[in-house]
C-alpha positions as CSV (number, residue, x, y, z in Angstrom):
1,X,16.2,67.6,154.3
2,X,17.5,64.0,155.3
3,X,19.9,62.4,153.0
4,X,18.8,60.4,150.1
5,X,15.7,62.1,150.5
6,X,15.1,63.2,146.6
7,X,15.2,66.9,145.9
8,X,11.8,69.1,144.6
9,X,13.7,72.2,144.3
10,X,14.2,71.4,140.4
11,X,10.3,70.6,139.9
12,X,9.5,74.1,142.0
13,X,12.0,76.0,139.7
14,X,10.2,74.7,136.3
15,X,7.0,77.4,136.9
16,X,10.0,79.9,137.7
17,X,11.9,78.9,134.7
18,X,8.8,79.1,132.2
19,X,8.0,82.4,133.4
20,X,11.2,83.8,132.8
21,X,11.1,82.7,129.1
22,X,7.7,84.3,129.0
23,X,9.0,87.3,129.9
24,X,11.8,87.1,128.2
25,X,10.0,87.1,125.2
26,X,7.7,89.5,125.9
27,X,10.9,92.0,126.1
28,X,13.0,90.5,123.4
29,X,10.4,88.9,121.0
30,X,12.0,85.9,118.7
31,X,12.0,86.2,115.1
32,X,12.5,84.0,112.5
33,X,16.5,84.8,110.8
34,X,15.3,84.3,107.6
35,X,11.9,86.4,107.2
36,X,11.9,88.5,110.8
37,X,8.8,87.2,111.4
38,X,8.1,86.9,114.8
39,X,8.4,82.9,116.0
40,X,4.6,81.2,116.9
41,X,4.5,80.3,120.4
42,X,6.5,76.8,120.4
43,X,8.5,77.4,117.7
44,X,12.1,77.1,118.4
45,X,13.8,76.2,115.4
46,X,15.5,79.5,113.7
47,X,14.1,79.7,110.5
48,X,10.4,79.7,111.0
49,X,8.1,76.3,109.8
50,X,6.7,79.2,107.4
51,X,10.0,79.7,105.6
52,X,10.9,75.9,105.8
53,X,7.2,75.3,104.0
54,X,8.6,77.8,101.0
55,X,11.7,75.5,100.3
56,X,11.5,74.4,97.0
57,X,13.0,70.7,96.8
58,X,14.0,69.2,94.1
59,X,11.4,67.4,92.5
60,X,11.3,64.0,91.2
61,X,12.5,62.0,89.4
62,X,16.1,62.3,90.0
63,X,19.1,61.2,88.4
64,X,20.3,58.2,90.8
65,X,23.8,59.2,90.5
66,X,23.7,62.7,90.6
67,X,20.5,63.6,92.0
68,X,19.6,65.8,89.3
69,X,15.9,66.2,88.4
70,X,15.2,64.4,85.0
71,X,13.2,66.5,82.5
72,X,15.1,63.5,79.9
73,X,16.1,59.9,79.1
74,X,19.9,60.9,79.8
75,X,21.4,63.0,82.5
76,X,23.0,65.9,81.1
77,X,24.4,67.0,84.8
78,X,26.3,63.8,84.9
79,X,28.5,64.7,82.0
80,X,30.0,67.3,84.3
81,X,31.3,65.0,86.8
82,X,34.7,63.1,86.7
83,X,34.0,59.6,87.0
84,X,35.5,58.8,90.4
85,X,32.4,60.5,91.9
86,X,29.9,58.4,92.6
87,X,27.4,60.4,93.7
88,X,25.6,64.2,94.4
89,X,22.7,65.0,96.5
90,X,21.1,68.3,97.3
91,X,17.8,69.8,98.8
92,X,16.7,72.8,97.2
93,X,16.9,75.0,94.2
94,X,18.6,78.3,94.8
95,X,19.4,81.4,94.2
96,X,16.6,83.3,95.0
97,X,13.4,81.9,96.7
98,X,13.8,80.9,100.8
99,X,16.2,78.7,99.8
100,X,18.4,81.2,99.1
101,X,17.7,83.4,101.8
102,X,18.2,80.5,104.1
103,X,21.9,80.2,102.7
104,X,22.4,84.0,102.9
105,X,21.6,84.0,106.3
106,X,24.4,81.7,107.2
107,X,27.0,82.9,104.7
108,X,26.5,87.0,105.5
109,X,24.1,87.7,108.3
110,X,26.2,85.9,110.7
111,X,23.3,83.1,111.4
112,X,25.9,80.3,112.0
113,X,23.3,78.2,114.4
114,X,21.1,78.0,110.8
115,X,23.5,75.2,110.2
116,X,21.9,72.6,112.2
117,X,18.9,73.1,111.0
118,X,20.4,72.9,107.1
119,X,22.7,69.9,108.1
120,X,19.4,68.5,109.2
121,X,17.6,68.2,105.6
122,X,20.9,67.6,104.1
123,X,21.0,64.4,106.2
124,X,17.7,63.1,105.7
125,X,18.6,63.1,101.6
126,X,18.5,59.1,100.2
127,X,21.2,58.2,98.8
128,X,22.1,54.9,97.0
129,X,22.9,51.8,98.9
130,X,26.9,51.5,98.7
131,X,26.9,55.2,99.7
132,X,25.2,54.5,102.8
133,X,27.2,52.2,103.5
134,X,30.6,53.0,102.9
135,X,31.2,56.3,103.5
136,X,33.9,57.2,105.6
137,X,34.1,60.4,106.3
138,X,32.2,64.1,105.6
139,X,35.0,66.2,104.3
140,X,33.8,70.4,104.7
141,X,35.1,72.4,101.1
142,X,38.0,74.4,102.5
143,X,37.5,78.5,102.1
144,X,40.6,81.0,101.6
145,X,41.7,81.4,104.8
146,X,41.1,85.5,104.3
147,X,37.4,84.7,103.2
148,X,37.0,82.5,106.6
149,X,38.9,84.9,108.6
150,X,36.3,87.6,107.5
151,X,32.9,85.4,108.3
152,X,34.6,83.8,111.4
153,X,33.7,80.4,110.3
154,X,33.3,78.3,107.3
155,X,29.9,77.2,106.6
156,X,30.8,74.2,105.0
157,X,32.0,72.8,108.2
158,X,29.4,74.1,110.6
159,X,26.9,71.8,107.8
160,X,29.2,69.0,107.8
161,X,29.2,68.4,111.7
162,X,25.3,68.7,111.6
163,X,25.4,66.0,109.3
164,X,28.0,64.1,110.7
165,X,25.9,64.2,114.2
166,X,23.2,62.7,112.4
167,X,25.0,59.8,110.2
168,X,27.4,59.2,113.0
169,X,30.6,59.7,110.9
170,X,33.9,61.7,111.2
171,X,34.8,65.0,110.2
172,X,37.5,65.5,108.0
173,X,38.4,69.5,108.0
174,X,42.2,69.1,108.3
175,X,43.1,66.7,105.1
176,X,42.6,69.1,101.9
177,X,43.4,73.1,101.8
178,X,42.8,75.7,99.6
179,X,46.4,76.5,97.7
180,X,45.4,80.1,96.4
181,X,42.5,82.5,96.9
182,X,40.3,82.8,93.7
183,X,37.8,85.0,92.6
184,X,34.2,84.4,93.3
185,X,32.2,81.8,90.9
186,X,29.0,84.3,90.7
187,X,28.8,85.7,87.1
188,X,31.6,83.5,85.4
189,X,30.9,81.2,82.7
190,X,30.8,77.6,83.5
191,X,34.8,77.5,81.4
192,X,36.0,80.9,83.3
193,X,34.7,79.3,86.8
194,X,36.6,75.6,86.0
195,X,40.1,78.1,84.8
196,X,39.4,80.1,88.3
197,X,39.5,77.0,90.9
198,X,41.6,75.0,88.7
199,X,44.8,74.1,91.1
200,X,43.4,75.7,94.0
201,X,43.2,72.5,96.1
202,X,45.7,70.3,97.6
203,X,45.8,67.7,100.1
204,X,47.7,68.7,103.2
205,X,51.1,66.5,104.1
206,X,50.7,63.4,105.7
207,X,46.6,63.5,104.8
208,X,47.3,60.3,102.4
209,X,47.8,57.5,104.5
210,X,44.5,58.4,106.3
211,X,42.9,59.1,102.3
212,X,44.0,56.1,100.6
213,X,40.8,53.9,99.7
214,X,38.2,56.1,101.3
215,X,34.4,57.3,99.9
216,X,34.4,60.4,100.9
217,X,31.9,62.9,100.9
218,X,32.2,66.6,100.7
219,X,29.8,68.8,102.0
220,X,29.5,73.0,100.7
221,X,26.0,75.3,101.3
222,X,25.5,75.4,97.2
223,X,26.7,73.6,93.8
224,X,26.0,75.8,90.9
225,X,27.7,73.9,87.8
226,X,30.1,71.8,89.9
227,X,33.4,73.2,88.9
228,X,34.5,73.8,92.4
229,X,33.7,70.3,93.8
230,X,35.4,68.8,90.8
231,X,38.6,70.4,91.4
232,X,38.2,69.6,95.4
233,X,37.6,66.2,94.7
234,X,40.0,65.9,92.0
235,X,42.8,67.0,94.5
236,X,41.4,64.2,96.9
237,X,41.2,61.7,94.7
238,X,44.6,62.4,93.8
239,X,45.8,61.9,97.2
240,X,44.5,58.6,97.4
241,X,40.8,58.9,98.1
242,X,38.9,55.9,96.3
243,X,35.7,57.9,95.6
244,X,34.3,61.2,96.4
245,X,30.1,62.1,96.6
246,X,29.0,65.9,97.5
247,X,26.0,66.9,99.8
248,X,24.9,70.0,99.6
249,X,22.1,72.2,100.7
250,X,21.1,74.1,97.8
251,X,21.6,73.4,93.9
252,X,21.4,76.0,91.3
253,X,19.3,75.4,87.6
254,X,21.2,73.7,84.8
255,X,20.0,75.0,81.3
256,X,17.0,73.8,80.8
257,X,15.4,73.4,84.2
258,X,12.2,74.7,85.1
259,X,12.8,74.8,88.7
């Protein structure tokens, strides 16, 4: 073939290429990592547009600080958090439903891709105008390094760089640590779960100077009554953060809700 002579070997190889998916799935059928339904021809996301239909969002209206959904005048949600958090958005109600499932795959089946597709919804949440704005940086809530060593990953930062990739901001995973292991939240009262995570943050050394004045927003898979967050973002703030928000994919009840 003469030089600069463009090459067809690329547009000869696509009826190859296509084929060998076909097979492909013919001998390893697709299935969805949330239902193991097996994926409809064009579907290529991981959790199937069945299961992403099921998702129960959280309905409107919504607090516009906390992004609670309203069932009165005031916000009882907002009582919880300290007052240098400016604001909380999430995009389901778990446990239980597909939500749930959803975040169960990624925490315990080992479906770490199911991130990007999580991170996606988490970035397509409104938020209010300064938030937009002004945040700095996504910073991922920090496992014990034992509970991270036994998933292989932390989920929290797999969701915070699909995010990130979308609102075109930095990462922050290196800046705040876990200090101790606790307990896990499930089945402890809202006061048990605020003793158990209470000092269990710090910011790492030499993480102020790059803190000091910024809105940062941390990112987890779920926020059940908010106790972990606060004592994250109270460990932040007292390293010199200016204000903290959350974003998180799923959002369990608060007494009263009708989900």
């Amino acid at each position: 073939m003469p030089c600069g002579t463009p090459c067809s070997f690329p547009m000869r190889l696509e009826p190859v290429v296509a084929a060998a998916r076909g097979c492909l799935d013919l001998l390893l059928p697709r299935c969805c990592a949330v239902c193991e339904r097996l994926l409809d021809a064009g579907e290529h996301r991981l959790a199937c547009g069945r299961c992403w239909a099921r998702v129960r969002t959280l309905p409107a209206p919504q607090c516009q600080r906390c992004g609670h959904p309203l069932l009165r005048t005031s916000c009882a949600w907002c009582e919880l958090l300290p007052p240098y958090v400016r604001s909380v958005r999430s995009v389901c109600w778990i446990p239980g439903g597909t939500g749930g499932a959803i975040v169960h795959a990624l925490k315990y089946a080992g479906w770490k891709a199911l991130a990007g597709e999580m991170g996606a919804a988490m970035a397509r949440l409104s938020w209010p105008a300064d938030v937009a704005l002004e945040r700095t940086a996504l910073v991922p809530l920090p496992l014990a390094a034992s509970k991270e060593r036994e998933r292989g990953y932390n989920q929290s930062t797999e969701l915070a760089r699909a995010v990130a990739a979308r609102w075109g901001i930095p990462v922050w995973d290196s800046v705040v640590d876990r200090s101790r292991a606790t307990r896990t939240q499930t089945g402890l009262t809202p006061e048990e779960r605020r003793s158990n995570v209470s000092g269990a943050f710090r910011v790492r050394a030499g993480a102020r100077s790059v803190l000091r004045g910024a809105h940062l927003v941390l990112v987890d898979d779920v926020v059940t009554t908010g106790a972990t967050f606060a004592a994250c973002a109270g460990a932040l703030f007292a390293g010199g953060a200016r204000i903290i928000s959350l974003v998180t994919f799923g959002r369990a009840p608060a007494l009263g809700d009708r989900p």
